[in-house]
Every structure is written in structure tokens, then in C-alpha cells.
C-alpha positions as CSV (number, residue, x, y, z in Angstrom):
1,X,42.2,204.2,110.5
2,X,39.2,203.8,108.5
3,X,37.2,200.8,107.8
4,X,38.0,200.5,104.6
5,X,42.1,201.1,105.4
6,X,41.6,198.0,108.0
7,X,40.3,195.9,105.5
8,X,42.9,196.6,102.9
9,X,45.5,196.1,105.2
10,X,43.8,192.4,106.3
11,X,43.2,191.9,102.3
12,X,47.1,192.7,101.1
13,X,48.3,190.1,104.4
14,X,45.9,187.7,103.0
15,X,47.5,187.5,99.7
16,X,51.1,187.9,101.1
17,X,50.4,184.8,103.2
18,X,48.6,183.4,100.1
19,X,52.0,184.3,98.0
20,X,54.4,183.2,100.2
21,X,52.2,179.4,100.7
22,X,52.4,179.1,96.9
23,X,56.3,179.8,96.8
24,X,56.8,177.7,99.7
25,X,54.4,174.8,97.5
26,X,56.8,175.8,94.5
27,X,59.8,175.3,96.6
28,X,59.0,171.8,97.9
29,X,57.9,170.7,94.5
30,X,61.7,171.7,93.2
31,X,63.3,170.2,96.2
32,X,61.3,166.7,95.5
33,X,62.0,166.8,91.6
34,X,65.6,167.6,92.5
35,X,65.8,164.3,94.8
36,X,63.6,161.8,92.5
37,X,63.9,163.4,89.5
38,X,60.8,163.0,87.0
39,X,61.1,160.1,85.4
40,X,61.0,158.2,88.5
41,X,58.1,160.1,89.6
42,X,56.1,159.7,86.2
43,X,57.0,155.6,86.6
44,X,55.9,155.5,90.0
45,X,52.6,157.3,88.7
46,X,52.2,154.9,85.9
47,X,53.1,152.0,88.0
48,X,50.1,152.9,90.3
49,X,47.9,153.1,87.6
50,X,48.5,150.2,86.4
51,X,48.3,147.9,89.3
52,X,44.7,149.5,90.4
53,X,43.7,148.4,85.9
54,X,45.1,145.0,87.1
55,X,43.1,144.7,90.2
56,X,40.1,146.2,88.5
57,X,40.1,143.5,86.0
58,X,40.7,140.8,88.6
59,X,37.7,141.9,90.4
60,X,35.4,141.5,87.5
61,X,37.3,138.5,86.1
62,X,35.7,136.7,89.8
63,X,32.8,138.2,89.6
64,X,32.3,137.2,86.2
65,X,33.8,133.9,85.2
66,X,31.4,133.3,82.8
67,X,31.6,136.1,80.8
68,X,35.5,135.5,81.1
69,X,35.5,132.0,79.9
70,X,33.4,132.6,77.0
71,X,35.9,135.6,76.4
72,X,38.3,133.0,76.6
73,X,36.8,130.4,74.4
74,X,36.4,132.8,71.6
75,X,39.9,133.9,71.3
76,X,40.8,130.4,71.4
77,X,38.1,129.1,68.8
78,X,39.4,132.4,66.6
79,X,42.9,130.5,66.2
80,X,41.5,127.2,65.9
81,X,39.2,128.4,63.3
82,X,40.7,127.0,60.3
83,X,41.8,123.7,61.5
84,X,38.5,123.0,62.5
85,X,37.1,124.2,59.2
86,X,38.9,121.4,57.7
87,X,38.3,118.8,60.1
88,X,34.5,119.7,59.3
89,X,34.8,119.8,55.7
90,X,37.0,116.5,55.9
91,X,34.0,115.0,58.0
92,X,31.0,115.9,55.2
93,X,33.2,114.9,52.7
94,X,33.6,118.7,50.8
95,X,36.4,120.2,48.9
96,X,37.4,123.3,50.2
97,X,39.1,124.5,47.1
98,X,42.2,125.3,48.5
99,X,44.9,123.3,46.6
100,X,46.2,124.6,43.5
101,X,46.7,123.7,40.6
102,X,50.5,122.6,40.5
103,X,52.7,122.4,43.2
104,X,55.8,123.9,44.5
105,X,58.1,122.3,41.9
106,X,55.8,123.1,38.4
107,X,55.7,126.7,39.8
108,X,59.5,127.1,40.3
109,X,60.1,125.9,36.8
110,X,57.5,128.4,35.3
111,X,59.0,130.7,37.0
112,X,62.4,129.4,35.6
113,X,60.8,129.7,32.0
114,X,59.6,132.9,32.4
115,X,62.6,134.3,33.3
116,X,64.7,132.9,30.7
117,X,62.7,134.2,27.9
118,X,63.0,137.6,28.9
């Protein structure tokens, strides 16, 4: 046998062995689907991923508190934003504007009027 025989002989048993690995890997992967299934797999997946995001932002929430809390404080002083707008205003002494001109009861009864004249 030639030289070049021998190596094609070595070459094709490569790539059988290589064939028969992947079906074997193909095998295994319907065996474990079979026993888990995919969803449970996919949650377990997600699961994972989400605990290492948790402990990520753990980590820099310690090593950051500062940043954190001023995070935090902004948020909070979002929310608060327009009782505190009044509580300023009430303290200079300025009218925001914000009442109207009649109250509930004078805009039920236009709204009474209105709809008896149509």
C-alpha cells in the first residue's frame, strides 16, 4: 500500500470516529431532553443567569454605597416631588395655579345643563 492509500485509510477512520462521537453527542443530548424535558432545562438556564445579575449587582451595590444611596434618594425625591413643590410654594407664600375655577359640584351641574339642552 501506497502512502497516499495509508493516509486515506487513517483520514476516512478519522472522520468515522469523528461521526460516530457526534452521533453519540446527539444521542446523549436526546436522552437528557427526554428525562428533563426543555422547559426545565431553559428555567434552570435562566435561573442561573439570574442569580449571577443578582450577585453582580450586590457586589457593586457594597462597593458602591454611595452611588447606591444617591440612586436611592432620587427615586425617592422623584415621588415626593410634588408634595414637596407645595410645601415650598406654601412656605414663600406663591400660588401655584392649580385650583380651578369651580369645583366638583358647579362642573357636574354644567355638565347636567349641557346635556339637557342637547
Amino acid at each position: 500500500m501506497s502512502l497516499l492509500e495509508e493516509r486515506l485509510a487513517e483520514d476516512r477512520a478519522l472522520r468515522d470516529a469523528a461521526l460516530a462521537l457526534f452521533k453519540a453527542d446527539i444521542g446523549y443530548i436526546r436522552d437528557g431532553v427526554r428525562e428533563r424535558g426543555l422547559t426545565a432545562r431553559l428555567a434552570d438556564r435562566l435561573g442561573e443567569g439570574t442569580l449571577d445579575m443578582v450577585d453582580d449587582a450586590v457586589d457593586f451595590a457594597e462597593s458602591n454605597k454611595g452611588v447606591v444611596a444617591a440612586g436611592v434618594m432620587a427615586v425617592v425625591l422623584w415621588f415626593a416631588r410634588g408634595p414637596i413643590l407645595k410645601l415650598v410654594g406654601g412656605l414663600i407664600g406663591e400660588d401655584d395655579g392649580s385650583e380651578e375655577p369651580w369645583d366638583d359640584d358647579d362642573r357636574s351641574e354644567q355638565g347636567d345643563t349641557a346635556e339637557k339642552d342637547d
